[in-house]
VOBADREN-536036 format. One record per residue (C-alpha): residue number from 1; x, y, z; residue in three letters. Coordinates in nm, 3 decimals. Layout:
# residues N
<pt pos="NUM" u="X" v="Y" w="Z" code="Ala"/>
...
***
This chain:
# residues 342
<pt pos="1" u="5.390" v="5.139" w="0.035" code="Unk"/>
<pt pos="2" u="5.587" v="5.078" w="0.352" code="Unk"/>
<pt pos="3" u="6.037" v="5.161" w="0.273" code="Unk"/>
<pt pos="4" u="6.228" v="4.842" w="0.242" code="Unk"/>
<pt pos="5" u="6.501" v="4.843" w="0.512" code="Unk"/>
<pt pos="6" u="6.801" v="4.904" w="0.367" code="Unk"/>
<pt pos="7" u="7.182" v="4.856" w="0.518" code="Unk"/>
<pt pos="8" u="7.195" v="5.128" w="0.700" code="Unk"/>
<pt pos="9" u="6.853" v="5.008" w="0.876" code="Unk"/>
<pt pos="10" u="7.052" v="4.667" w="0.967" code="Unk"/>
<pt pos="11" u="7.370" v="4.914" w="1.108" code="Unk"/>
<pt pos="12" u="7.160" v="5.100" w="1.334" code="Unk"/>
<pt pos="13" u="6.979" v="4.826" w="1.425" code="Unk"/>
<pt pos="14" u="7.278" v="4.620" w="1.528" code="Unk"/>
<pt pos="15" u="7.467" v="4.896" w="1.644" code="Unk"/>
<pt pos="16" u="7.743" v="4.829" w="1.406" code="Unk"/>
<pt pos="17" u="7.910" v="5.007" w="1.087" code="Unk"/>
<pt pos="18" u="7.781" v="5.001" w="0.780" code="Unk"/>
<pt pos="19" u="8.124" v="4.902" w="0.656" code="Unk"/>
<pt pos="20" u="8.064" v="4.635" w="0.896" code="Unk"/>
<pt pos="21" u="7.760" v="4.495" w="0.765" code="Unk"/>
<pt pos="22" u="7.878" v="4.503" w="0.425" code="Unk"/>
<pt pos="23" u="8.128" v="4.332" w="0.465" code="Unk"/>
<pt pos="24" u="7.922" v="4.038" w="0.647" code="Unk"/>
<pt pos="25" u="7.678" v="4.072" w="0.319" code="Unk"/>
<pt pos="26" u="7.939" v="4.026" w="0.075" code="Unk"/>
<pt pos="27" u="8.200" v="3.822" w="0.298" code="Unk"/>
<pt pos="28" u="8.452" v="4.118" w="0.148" code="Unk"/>
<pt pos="29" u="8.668" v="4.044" w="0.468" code="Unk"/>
<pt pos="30" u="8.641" v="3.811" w="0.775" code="Unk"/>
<pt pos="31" u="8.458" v="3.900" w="1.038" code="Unk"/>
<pt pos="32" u="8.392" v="3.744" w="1.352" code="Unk"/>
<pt pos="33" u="8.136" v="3.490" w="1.383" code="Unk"/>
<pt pos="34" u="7.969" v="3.683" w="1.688" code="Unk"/>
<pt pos="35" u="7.953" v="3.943" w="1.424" code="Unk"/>
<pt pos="36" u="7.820" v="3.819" w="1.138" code="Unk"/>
<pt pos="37" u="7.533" v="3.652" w="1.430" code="Unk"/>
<pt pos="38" u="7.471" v="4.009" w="1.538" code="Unk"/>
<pt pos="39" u="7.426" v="4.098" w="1.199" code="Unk"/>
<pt pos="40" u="7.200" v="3.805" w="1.072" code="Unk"/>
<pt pos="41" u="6.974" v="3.855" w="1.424" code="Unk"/>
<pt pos="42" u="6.942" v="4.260" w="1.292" code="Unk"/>
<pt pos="43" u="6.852" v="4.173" w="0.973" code="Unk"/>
<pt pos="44" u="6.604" v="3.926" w="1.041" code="Unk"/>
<pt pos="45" u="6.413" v="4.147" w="1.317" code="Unk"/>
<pt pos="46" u="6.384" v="4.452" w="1.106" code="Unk"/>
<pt pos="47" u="6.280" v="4.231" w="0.786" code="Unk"/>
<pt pos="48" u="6.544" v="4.293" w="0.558" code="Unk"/>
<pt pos="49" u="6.518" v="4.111" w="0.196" code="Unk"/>
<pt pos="50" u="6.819" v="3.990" w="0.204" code="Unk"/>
<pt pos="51" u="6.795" v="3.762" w="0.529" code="Unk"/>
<pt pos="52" u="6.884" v="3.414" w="0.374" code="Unk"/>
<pt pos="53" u="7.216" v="3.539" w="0.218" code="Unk"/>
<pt pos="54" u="7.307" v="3.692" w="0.511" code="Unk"/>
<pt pos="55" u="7.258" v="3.339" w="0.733" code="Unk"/>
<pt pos="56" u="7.471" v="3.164" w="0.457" code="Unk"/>
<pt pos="57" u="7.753" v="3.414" w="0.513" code="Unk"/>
<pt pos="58" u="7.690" v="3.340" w="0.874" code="Unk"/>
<pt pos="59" u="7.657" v="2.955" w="0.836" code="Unk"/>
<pt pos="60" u="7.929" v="2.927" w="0.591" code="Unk"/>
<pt pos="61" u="8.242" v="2.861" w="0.887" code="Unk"/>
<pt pos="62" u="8.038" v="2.679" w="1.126" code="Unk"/>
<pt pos="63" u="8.086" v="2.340" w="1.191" code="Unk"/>
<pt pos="64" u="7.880" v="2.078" w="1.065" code="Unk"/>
<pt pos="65" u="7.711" v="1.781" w="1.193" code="Unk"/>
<pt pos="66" u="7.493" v="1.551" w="1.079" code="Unk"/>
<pt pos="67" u="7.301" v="1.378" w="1.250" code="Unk"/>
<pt pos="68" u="6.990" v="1.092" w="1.197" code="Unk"/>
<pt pos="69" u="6.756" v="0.984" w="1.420" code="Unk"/>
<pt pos="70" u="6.523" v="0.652" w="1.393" code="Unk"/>
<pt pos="71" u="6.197" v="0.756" w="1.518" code="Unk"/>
<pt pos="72" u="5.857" v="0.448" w="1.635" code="Unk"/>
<pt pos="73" u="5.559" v="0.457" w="1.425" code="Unk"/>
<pt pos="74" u="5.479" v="0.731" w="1.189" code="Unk"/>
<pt pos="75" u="5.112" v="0.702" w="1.219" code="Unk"/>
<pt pos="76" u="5.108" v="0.848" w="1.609" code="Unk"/>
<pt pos="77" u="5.057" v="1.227" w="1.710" code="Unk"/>
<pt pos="78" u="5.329" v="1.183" w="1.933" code="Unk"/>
<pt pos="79" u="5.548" v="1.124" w="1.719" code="Unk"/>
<pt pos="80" u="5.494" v="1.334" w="1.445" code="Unk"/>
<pt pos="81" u="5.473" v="1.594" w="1.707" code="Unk"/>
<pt pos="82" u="5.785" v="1.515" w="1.817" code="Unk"/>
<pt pos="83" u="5.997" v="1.476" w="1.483" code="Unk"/>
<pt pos="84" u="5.910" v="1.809" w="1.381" code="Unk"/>
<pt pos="85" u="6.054" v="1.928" w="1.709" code="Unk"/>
<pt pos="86" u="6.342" v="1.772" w="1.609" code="Unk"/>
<pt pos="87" u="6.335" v="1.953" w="1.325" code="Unk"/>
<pt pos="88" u="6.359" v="2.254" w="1.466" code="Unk"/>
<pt pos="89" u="6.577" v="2.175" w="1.704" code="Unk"/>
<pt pos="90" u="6.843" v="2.135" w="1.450" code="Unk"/>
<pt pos="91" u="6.783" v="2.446" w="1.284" code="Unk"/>
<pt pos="92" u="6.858" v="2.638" w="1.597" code="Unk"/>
<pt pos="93" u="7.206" v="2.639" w="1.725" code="Unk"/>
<pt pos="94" u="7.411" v="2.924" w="1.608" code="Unk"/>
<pt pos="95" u="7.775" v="2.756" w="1.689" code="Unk"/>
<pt pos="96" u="7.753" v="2.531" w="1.453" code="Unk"/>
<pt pos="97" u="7.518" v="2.344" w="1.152" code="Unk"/>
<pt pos="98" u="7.270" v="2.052" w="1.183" code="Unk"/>
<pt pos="99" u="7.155" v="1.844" w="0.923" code="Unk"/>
<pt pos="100" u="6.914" v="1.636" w="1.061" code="Unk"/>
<pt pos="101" u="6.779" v="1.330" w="0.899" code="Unk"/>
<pt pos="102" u="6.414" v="1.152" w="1.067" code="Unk"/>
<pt pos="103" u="6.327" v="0.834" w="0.982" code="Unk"/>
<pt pos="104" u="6.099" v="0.564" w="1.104" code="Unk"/>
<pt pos="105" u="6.088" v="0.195" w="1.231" code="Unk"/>
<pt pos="106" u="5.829" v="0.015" w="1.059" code="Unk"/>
<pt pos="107" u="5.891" v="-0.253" w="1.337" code="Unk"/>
<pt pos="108" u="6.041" v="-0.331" w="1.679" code="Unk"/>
<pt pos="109" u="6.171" v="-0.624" w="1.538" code="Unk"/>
<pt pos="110" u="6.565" v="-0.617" w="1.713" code="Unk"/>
<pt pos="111" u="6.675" v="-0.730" w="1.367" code="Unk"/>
<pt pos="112" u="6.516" v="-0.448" w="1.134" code="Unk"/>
<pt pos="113" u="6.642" v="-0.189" w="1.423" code="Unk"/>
<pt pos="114" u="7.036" v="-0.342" w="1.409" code="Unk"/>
<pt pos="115" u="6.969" v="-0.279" w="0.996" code="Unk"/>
<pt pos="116" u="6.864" v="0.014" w="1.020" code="Unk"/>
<pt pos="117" u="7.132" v="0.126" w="1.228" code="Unk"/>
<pt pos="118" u="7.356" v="0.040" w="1.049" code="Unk"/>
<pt pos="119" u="7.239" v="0.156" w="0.733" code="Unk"/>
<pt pos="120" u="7.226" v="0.479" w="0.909" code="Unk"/>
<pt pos="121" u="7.606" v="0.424" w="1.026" code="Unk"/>
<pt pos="122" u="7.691" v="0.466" w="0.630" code="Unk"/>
<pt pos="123" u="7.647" v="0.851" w="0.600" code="Unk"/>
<pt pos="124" u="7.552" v="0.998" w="0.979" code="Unk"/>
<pt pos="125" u="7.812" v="1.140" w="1.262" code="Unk"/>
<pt pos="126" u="7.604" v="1.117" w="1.506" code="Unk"/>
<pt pos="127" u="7.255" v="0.865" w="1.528" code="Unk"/>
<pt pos="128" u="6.986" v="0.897" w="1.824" code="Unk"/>
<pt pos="129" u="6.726" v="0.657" w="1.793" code="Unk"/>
<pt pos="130" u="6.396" v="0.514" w="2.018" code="Unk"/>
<pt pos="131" u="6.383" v="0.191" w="2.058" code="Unk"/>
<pt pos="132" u="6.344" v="-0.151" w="2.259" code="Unk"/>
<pt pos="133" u="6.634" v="-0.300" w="2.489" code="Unk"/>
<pt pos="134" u="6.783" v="-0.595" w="2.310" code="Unk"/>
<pt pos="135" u="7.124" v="-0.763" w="2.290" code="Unk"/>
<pt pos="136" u="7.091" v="-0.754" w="1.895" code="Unk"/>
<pt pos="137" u="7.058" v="-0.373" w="1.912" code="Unk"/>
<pt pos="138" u="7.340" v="-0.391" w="2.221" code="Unk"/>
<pt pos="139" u="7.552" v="-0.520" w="1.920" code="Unk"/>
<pt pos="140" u="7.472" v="-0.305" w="1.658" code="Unk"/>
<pt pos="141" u="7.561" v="-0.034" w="1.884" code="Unk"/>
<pt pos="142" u="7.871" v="-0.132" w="2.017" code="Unk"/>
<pt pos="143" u="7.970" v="-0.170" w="1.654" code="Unk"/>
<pt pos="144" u="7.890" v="0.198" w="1.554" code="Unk"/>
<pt pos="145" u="8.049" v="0.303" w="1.873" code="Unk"/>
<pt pos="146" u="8.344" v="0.127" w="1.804" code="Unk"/>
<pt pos="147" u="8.340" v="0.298" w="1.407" code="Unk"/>
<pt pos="148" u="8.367" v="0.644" w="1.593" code="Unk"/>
<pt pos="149" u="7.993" v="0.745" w="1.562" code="Unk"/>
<pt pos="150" u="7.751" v="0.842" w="1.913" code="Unk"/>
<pt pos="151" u="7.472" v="0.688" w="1.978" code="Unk"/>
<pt pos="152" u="7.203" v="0.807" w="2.199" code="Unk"/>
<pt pos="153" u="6.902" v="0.676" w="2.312" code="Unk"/>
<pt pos="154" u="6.557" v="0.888" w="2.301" code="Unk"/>
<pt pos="155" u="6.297" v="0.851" w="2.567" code="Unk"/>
<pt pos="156" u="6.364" v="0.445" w="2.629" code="Unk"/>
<pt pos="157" u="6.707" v="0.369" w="2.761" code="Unk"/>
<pt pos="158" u="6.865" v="0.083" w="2.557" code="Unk"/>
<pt pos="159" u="7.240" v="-0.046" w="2.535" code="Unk"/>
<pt pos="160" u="7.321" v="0.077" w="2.887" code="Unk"/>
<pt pos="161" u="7.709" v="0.101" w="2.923" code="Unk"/>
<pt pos="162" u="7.760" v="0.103" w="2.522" code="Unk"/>
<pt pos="163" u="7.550" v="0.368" w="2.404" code="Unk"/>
<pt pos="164" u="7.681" v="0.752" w="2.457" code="Unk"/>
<pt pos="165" u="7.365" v="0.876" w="2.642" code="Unk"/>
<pt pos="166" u="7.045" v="0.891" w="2.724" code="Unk"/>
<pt pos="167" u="6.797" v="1.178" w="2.690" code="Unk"/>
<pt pos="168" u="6.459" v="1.150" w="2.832" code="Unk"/>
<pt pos="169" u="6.236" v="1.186" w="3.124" code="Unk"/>
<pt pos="170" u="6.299" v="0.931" w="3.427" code="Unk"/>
<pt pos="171" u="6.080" v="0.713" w="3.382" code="Unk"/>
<pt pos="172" u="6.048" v="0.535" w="3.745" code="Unk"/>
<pt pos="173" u="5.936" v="0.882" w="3.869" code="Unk"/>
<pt pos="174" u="5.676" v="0.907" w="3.612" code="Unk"/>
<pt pos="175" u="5.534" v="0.554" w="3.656" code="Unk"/>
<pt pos="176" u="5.564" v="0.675" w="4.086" code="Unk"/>
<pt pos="177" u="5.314" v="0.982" w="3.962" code="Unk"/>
<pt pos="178" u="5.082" v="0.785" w="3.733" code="Unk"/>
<pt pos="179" u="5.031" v="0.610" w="4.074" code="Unk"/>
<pt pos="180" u="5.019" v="0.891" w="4.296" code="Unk"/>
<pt pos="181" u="4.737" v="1.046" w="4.049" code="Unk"/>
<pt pos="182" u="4.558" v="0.715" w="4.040" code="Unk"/>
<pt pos="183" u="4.576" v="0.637" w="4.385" code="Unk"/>
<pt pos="184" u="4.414" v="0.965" w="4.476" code="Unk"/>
<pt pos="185" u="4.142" v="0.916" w="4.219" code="Unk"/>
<pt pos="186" u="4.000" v="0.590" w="4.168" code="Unk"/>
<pt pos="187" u="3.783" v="0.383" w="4.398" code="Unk"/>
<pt pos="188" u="3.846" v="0.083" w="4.546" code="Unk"/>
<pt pos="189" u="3.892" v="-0.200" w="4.265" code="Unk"/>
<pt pos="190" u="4.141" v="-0.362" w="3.985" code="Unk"/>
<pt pos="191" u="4.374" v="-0.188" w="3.817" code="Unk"/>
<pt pos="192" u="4.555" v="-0.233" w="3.436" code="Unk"/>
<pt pos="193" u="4.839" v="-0.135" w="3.317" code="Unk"/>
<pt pos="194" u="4.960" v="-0.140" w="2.955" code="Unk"/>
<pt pos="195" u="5.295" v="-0.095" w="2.820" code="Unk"/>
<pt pos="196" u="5.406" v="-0.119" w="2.466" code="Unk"/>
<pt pos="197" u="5.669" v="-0.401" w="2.521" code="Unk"/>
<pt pos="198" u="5.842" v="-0.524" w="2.797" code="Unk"/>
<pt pos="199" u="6.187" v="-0.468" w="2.567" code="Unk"/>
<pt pos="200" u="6.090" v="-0.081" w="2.564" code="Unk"/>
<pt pos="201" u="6.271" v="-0.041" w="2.918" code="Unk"/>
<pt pos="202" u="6.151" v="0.302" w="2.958" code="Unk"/>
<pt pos="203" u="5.794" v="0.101" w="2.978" code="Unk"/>
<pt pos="204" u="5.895" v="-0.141" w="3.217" code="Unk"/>
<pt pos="205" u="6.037" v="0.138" w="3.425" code="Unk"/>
<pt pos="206" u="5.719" v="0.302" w="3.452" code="Unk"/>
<pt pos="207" u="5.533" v="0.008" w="3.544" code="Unk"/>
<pt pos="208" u="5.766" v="-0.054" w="3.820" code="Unk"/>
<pt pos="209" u="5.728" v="0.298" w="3.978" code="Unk"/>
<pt pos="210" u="5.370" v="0.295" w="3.917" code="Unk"/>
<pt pos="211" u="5.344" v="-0.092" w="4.065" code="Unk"/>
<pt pos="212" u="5.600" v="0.051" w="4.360" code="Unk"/>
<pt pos="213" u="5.380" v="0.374" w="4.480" code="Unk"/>
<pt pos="214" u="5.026" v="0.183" w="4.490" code="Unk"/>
<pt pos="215" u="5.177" v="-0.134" w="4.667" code="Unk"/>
<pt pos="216" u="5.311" v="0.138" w="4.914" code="Unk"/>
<pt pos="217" u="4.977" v="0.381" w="4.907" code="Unk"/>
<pt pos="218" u="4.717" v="0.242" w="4.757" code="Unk"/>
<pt pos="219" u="4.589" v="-0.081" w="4.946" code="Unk"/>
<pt pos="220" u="4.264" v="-0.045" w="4.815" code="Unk"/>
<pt pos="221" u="4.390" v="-0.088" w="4.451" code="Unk"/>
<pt pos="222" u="4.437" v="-0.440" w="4.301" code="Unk"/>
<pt pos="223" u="4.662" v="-0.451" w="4.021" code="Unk"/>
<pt pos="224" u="4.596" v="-0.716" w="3.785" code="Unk"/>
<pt pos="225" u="4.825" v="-0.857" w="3.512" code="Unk"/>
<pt pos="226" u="5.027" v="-0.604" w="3.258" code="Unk"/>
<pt pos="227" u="4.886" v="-0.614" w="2.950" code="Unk"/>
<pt pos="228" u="5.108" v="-0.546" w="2.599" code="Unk"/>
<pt pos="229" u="4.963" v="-0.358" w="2.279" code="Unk"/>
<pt pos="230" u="5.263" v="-0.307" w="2.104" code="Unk"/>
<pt pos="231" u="5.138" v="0.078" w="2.065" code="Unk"/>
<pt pos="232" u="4.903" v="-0.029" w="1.863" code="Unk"/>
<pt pos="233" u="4.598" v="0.166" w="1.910" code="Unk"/>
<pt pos="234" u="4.358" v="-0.127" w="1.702" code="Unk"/>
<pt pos="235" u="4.526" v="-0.375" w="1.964" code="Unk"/>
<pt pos="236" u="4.470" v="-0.145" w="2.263" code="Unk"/>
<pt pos="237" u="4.114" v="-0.112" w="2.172" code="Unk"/>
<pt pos="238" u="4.024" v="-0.471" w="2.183" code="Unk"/>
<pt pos="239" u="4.226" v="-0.520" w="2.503" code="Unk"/>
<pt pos="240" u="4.050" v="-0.219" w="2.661" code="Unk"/>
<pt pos="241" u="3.679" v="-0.371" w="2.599" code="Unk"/>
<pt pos="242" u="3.794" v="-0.702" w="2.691" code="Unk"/>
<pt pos="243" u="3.900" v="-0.597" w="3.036" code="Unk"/>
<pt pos="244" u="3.582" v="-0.400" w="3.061" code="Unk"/>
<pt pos="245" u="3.383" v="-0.727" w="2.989" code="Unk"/>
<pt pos="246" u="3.614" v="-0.930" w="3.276" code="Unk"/>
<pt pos="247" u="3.669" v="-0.663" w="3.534" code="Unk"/>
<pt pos="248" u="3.305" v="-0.536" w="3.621" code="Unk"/>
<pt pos="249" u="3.529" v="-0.393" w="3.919" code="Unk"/>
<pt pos="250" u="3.775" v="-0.263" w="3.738" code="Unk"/>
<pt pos="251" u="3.846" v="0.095" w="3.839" code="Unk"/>
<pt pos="252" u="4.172" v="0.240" w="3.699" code="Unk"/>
<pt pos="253" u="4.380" v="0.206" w="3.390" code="Unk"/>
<pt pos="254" u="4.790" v="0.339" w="3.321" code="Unk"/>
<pt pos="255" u="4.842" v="0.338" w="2.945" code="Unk"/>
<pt pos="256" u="5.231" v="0.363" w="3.016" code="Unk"/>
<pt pos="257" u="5.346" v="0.382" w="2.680" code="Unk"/>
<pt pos="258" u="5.130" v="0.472" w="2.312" code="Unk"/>
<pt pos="259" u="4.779" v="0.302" w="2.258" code="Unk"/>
<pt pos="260" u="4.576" v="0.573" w="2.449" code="Unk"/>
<pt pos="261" u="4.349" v="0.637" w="2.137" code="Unk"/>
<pt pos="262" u="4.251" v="0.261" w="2.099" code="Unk"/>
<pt pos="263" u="4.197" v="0.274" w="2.489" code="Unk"/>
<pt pos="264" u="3.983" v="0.613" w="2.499" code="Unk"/>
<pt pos="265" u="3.795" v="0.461" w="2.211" code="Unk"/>
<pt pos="266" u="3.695" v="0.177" w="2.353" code="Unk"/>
<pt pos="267" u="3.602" v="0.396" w="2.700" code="Unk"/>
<pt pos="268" u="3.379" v="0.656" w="2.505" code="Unk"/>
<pt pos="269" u="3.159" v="0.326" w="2.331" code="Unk"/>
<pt pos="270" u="3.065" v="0.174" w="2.663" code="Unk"/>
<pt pos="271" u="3.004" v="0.551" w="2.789" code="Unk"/>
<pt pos="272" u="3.294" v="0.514" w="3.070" code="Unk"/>
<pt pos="273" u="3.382" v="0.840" w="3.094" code="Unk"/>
<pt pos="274" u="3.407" v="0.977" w="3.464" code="Unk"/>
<pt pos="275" u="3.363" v="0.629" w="3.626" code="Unk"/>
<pt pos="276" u="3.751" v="0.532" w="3.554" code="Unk"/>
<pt pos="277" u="4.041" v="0.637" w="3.680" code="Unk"/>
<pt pos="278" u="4.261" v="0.662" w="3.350" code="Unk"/>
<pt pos="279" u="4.620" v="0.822" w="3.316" code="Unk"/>
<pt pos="280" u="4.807" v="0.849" w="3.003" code="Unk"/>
<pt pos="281" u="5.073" v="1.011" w="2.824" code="Unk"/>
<pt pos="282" u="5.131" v="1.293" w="2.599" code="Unk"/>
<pt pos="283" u="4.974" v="1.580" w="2.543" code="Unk"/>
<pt pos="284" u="4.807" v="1.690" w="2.186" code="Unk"/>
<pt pos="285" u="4.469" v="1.741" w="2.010" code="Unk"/>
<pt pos="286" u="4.344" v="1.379" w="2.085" code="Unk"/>
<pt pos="287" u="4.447" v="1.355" w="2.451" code="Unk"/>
<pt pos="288" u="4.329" v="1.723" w="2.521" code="Unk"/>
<pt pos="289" u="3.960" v="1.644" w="2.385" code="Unk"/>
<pt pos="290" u="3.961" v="1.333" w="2.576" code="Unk"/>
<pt pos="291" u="4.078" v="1.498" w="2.895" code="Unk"/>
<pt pos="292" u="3.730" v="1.758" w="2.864" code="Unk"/>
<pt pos="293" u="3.582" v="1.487" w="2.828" code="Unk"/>
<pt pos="294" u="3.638" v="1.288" w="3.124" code="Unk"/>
<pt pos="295" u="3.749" v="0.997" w="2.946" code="Unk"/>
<pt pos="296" u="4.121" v="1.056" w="3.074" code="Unk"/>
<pt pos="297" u="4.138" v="1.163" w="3.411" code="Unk"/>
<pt pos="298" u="4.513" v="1.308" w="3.385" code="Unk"/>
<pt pos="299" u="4.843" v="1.277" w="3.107" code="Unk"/>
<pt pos="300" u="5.229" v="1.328" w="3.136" code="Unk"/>
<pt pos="301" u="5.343" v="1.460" w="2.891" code="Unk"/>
<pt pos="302" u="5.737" v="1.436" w="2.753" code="Unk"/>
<pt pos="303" u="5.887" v="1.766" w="2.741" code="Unk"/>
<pt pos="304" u="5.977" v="1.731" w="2.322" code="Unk"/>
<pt pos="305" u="6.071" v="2.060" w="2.276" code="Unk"/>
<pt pos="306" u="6.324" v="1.999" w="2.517" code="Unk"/>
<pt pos="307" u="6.500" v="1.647" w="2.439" code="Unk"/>
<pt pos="308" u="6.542" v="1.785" w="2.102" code="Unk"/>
<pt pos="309" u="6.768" v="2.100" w="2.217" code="Unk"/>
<pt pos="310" u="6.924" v="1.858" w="2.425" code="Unk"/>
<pt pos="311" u="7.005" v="1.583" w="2.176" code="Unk"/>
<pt pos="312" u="7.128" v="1.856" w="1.954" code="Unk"/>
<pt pos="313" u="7.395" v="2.027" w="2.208" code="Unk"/>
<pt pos="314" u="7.486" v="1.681" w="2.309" code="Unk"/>
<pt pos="315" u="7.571" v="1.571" w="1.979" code="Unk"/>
<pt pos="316" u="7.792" v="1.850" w="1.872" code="Unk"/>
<pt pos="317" u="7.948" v="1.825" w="2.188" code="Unk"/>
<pt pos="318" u="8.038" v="1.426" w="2.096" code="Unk"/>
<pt pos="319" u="8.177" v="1.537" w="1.776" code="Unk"/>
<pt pos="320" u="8.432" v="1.780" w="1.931" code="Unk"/>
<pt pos="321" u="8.518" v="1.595" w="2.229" code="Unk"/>
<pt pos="322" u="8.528" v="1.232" w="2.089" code="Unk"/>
<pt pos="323" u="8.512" v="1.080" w="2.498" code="Unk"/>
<pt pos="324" u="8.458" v="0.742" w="2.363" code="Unk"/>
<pt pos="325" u="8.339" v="0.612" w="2.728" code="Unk"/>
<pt pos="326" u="7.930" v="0.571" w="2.777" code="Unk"/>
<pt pos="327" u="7.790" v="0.882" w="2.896" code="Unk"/>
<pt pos="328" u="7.512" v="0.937" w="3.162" code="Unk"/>
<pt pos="329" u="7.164" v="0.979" w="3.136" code="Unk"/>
<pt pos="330" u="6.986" v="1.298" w="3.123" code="Unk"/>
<pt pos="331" u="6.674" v="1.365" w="3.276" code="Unk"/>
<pt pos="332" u="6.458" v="1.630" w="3.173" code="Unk"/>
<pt pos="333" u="6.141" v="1.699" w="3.340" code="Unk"/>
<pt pos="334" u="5.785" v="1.644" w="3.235" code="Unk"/>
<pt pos="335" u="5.432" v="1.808" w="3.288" code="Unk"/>
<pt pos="336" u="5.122" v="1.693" w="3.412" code="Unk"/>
<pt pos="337" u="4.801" v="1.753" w="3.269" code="Unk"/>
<pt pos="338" u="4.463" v="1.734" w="3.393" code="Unk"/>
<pt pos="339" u="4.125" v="1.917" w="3.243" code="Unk"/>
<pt pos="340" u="4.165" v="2.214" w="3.426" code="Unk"/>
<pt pos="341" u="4.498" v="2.306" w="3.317" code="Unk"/>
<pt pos="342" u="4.469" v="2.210" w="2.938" code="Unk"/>
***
């Protein structure tokens, strides 16, 4: 039976006193916070029992935040993916403490999202939230801004000059890509684009970049009128096999924002795969099978794991500061996938 590690085990680990780390244990006298993180990271690496009282000694003098974020549809990989990077996210800073609350919209109905901001305004410091453009969420915003409480907006820029921030990828340079990889892949013929809404302006950025590279590129490309599916994959489907029906020449599709597994479905029942040109986003279970399978010819993918340390650094650093001008936008970049790489 393998020897518990003991105190001693945490000093030498550490390189520290035992007097030290007894004193971190049982918070007999202050220590430094550096300290009592040295101590916690020793601790934790060697596998010592008492691990969880020795973060609460270190957590007990941090700052606190807390911090909700209003999350799209529930039901997507994406974005379960990406709440519990959120998640963990806010477990990781060691300056100071996140408690982070996720929710979800249940529409993008500019009405429901100004409620639920609000409602979220009752007990949060700091809200980030994805969501369309819309002067009824403009409002709602500048109202919580004005109460003293950042707002940032996740992966679709939305109250521009009102809202504290924005954290995502830029989304005119990934549209420009989604054309540069269609461009060089599809044959002559029509080309579809769908984007969630035309209020999600991350979506309409990316259709502009993508619309931008092939009028510049691609002359051999037709692009025919932008279709909406609301994300919904049920509505994507039906959209998909329509165009297939009307476009006998259709040759590429750019799912710009969610709706890729109603469009992959409805490619995979007519046996399309390989004679498209079809680039979507995000990568995950679904969109890697579909990508060996020739159904999607390449994805980008939002770098999660990174908006999430972002958003969390940035909204500590609102707390402390309280600059109540708009902040910038920050661009983090994304991957590209194709089946080679997955």
């Amino acid at each position: 039976m393998a020897r518990r590690p003991t105190v001693a085990d945490i000093a030498a680990a550490c390189g520290l006193s035992v007097a030290t780390v007894d004193r971190v244990l049982n918070a007999r006298l202050p220590v430094r916070q550096e300290t009592a993180e040295r101590v916690f990271k020793a601790a934790e690496q060697i596998g010592y029992h008492g691990t969880g009282l020795i973060r609460r000694r270190v957590e007990a003098g941090l700052p606190h935040y807390r911090l909700h974020i209003l999350l799209q549809r529930p039901d997507q990989l994406f974005y379960a993916d990406f709440a519990r990077e959120l998640e963990r996210a806010a477990l990781s800073p060691t300056q100071f403490r996140v408690t982070a609350t996720i929710s979800f919209l249940a529409s993008q109905t500019p009405s429901e999202i100004a409620n639920r901001l609000r409602d979220a305004a009752r007990t949060a410091q700091v809200i980030a939230m994805v969501a369309i453009d819309h002067p009824a969420v403009t409002a709602a915003v500048a109202e919580i801004e004005a109460a003293g409480i950042p707002v940032f907006a996740l992966l679709s820029d939305f109250a521009s000059g009102v809202r504290r921030g924005y954290i995502g990828t830029d989304n005119t340079k990934v549209g420009r890509t989604a054309g540069w990889l269609v461009a060089h892949s599809a044959p002559p013929g029509k080309v579809a684009i769908f984007v969630g809404s035309h209020r999600f302006h991350g979506h309409e950025l990316r259709e502009i970049g993508f619309r931008s590279y092939l009028r510049q590129s691609a002359p051999h490309l037709t692009i025919i009128d932008t279709l909406v599916n609301l994300e919904d994959v049920n509505l994507a489907h039906e959209a998909t096999s329509d165009l297939l029906r009307r476009h006998p020449d259709l040759s590429a599709i750019y799912v710009a924002g969610g709706g890729m597994e109603g469009v992959v479905a409805a490619l995979r029942e007519e046996d399309m795969a390989g004679r498209l040109a079809v680039v979507c986003n995000e990568i995950n279970a679904f969109s890697r099978a579909a990508l060996a399978e020739n159904l999607i010819t390449a994805l980008t993918a939002t770098p999660v794991t990174a908006i999430g340390n972002a958003l969390v650094n940035l909204a500590a650093t609102a707390m402390t500061t309280r600059t109540p001008e708009s902040g910038g936008q920050t661009f983090l970049p994304f991957e590209i996938y194709v089946s080679e790489n997955i």
